[in-house]
N, C-alpha and C positions, 0 to 999 in steps of 0.2 A: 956471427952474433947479430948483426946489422940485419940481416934475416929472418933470423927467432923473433927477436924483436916486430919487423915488418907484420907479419904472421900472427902475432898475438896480439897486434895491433886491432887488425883487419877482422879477427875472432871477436873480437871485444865491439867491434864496432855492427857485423853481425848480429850478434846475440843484443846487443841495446835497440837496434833496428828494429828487430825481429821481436822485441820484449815489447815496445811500442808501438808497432803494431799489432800486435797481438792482443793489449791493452784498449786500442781502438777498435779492435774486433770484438771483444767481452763486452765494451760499452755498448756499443751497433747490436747485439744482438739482443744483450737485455734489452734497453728498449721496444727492439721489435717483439720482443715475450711481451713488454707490458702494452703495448698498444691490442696486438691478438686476446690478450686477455680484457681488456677494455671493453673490442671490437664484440666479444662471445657476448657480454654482459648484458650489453647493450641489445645485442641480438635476440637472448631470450627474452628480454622485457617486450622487445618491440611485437616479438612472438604472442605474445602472453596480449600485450594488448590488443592486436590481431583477432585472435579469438572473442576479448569480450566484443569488441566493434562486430563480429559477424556473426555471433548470438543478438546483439542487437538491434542487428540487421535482420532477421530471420522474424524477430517480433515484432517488429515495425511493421513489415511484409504483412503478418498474419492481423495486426489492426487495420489495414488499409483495405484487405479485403474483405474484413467484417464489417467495415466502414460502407466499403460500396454496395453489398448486399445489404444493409441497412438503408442507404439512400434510394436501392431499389424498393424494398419496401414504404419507404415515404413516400417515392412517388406512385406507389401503387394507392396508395392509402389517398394519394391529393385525388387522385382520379374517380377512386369510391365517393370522396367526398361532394366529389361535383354532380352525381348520378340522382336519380329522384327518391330512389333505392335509401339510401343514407339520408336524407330527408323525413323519408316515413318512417325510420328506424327511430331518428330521434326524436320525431312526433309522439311514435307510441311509447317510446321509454321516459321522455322528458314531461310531456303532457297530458300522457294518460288517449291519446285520440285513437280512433281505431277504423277500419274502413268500414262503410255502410253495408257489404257485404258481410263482415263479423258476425258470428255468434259469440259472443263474452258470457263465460261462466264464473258467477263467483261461489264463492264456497259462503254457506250457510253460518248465521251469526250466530 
């Protein structure tokens, strides 16, 4: 009897063991689902914003270089500017003046 006893004892104390653990293992793994599904969410956002930052990145790029072909042309344009060339250009446009060599036609009134 003293041994049935023992025995049902020993089962009893298994199975609450074993139930309690088991319990600690459902917790332990939920968690680690909700973390990995945290972890995904996070993951596409960070994705998502990746993309705009390197579209943005791409048109930055394409201003920088229209930026510097532009500043090439400014300093083409300072250079013309300094020339005698650009000087008689705005002479004749600004003031009407014309070189002594000129023939000036004007058209009949």
């Amino acid at each position: 009897m003293d041994r049935r006893k023992n025995e049902t004892r020993r089962k009893k104390r298994k199975s609450s063991v074993f139930g309690q653990h088991r319990r600690s293992m459902l917790i332990v793994c939920s968690i680690l689902v909700m973390l990995t599904g945290v972890l995904s969410v996070n993951a596409v956002s960070l994705y998502g914003k990746k993309r705009l930052y390197s579209q943005q990145e791409a048109e930055l790029r394409a201003q920088i270089s229209e930026e510097q072909a532009r500043a090439e042309e400014v300093k083409a344009y300072e250079e013309y500017v300094k020339t005698d060339e650009y000087i008689k250009d705005v002479a004749e446009e600004k003031l009407g003046l014309v070189d002594p060599n000129e023939i000036i036609f004007k058209p009949a009134e």
